[in-house]
C-alpha positions in Angstrom: -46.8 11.2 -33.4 -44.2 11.9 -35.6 -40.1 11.9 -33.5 -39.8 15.5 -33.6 -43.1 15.9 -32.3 -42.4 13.8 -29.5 -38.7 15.9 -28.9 -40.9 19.0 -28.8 -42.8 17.7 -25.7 -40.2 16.0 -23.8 -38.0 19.7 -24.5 -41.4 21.2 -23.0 -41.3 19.3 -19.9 -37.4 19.3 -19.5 -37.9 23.6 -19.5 -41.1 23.3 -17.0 -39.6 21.4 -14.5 -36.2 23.2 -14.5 -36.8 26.6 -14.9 -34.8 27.9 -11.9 -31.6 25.6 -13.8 -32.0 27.0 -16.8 -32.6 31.1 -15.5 -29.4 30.6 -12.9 -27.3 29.4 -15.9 -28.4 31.9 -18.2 -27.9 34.6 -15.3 -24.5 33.3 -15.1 -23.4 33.1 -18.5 -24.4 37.1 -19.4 -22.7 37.9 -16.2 -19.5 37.7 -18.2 -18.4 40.8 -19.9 -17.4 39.2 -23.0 -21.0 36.9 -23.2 -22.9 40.5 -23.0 -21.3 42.1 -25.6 -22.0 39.4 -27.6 -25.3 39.2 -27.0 -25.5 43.5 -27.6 -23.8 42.5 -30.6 -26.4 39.7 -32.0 -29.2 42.5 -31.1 -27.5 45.3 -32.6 -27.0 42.8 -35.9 -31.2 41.9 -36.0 -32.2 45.6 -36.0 -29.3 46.2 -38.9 -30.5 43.4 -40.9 -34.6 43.7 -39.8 -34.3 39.7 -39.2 -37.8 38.0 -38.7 -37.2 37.7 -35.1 -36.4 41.1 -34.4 -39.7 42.1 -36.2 -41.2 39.0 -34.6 -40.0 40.7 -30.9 -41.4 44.4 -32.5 -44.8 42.8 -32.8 -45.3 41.0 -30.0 -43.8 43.9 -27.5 -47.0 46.1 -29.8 -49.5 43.7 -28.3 -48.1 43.4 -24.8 -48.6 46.8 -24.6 -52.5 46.4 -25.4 -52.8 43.3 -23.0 -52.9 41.0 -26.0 -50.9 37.1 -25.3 -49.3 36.4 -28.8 -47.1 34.0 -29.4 -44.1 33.7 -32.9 -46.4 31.3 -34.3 -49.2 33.3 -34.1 -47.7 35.8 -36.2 -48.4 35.9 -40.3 -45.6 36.5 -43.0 -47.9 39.4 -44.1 -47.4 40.5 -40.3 -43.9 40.3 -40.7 -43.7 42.2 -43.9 -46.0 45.1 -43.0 -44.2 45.7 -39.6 -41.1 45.6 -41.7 -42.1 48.4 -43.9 -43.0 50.2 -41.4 -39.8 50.4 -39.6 -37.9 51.0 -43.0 -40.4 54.0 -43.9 -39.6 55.1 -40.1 -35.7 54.8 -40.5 -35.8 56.9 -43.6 -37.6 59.8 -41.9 -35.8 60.2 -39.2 -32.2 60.1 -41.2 -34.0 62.7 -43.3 -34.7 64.7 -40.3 -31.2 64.3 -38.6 -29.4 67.8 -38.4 -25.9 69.4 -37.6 -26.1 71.8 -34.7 -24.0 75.1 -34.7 -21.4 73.5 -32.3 -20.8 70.4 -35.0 -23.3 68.1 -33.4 -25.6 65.8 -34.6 -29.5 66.2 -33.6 -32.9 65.3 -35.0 -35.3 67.7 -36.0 -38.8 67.9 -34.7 -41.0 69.1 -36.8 -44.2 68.7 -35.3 -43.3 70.5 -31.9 -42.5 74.3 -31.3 -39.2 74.1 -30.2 -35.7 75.8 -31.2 -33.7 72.8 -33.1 -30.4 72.1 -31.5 -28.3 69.5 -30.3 -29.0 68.2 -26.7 -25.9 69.9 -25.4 -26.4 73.4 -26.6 -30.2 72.8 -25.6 -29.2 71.8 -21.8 -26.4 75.1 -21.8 -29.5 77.7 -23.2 -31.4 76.1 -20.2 -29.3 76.5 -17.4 -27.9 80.4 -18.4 -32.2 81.1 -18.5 -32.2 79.4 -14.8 -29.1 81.4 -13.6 -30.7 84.7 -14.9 -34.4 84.1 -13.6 -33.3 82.3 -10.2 -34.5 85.0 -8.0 -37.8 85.4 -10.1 -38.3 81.0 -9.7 -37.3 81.4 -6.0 -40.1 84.5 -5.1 -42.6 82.0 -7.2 -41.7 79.5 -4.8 -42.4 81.2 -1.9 -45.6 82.4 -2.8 -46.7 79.2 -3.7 -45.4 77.8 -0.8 -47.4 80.4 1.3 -50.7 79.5 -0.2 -49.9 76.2 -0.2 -49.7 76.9 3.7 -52.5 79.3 3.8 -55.4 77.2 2.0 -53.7 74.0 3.9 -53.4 72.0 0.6 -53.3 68.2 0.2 -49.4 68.8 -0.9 -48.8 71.0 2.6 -49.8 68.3 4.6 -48.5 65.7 2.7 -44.8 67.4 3.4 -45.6 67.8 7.1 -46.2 64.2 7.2 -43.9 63.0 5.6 -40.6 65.0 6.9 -40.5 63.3 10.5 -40.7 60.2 8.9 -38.0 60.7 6.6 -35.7 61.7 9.4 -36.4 58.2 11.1 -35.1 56.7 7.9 -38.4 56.0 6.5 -38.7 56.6 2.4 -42.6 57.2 1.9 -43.9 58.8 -1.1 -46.8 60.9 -1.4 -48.6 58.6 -3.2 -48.7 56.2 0.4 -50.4 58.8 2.2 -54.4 58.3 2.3 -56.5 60.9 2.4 -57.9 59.7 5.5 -54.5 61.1 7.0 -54.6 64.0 5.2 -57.9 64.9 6.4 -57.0 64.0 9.8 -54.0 66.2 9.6 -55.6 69.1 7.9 -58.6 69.1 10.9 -55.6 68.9 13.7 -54.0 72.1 12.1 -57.1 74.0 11.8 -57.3 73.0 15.5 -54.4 74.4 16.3 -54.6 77.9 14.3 -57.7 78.2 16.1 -56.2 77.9 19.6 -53.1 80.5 18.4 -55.7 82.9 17.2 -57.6 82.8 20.5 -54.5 82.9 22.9 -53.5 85.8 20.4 -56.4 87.4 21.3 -57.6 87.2 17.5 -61.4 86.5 16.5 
């Protein structure tokens, strides 16, 4: 074994036993202010420049997202180069798409997707003046859905009626906690309870 083969290993123990160390001391060091902009800064620099490791990061955040474990060393020059044309041809694109809106802003243009091209401000303003003028035709929507919602005794009924008394306890549960046990329970309690209503009513 050659001494830098041997620094390698003892490195690789020194980092397994003291992980907590070395996490609380990195923690503490981009705490500061100054240390983060730096290290925005030395980001910011790799995507300029396409550096290897930036690409090297591109890559293996691709093949994270498909499950795959690769590590740097795993990836080829002709890796590196590919990926980096790639992002170049990417770049270009979307600079060749980027627009000026009416109001002097700067957008990119979709061209794939039906949609009006304008700036994200102007698009956010056309969609609140269409809310203001419709509101009364959202809000009647609403309540009709809301009554068949409560006619039909849907999942997303219950799940509501369930849900509100625990939310004035202090409880934050989602709909996605509720089982459909519960709901089922819940939905065969109400039906109970329309029944009883309808009879004292003197409904069939």
């Amino acid at each position: 074994m050659t001494e830098s083969e041997i620094n390698k290993l003892y490195f690789k123990e020194y980092r397994l036993k003291n992980k907590d160390k070395i996490k609380k001391a990195q923690n503490k060091y981009y705490l500061k202010p100054d240390n983060k902009l730096k290290k925005k800064q030395q980001a910011q620099k790799r995507s300029n420049e396409l550096s290897d490791i930036y690409i090297k990061t591109c890559i293996k955040q691709y093949y994270s997202y498909k499950n795959i474990k690769i590590s740097f060393k795993d990836i080829t020059k002709d890796m590196i180069t590919n990926k980096r044309n790639k992002i170049i041809k990417l770049r270009n694109e979307k600079i060749s798409n980027i627009k000026i809106c009416k109001c002097g802003n700067s957008y990119t243009r979709i061209t794939n997707k039906k949609v009006n091209n304008m700036c994200t401000i102007c698009n956010t303003n056309k969609l609140k003046k269409y809310n203001i003028i419709n509101r009364e035709h959202f809000l009647s929507l609403g309540r009709k859905n809301s009554k068949k919602y409560k006619e039909n005794l849907s999942n997303t009924y219950i799940k509501t009626i369930i849900i509100a008394p625990l939310r004035k306890i202090g409880l934050n549960i989602s709909f996605k906690d509720i089982p459909q046990e519960l709901i089922e329970l819940k939905r065969k309690e109400l039906q109970t309870k329309r029944l009883l209503k309808n009879k004292q009513n003197g409904k069939n």
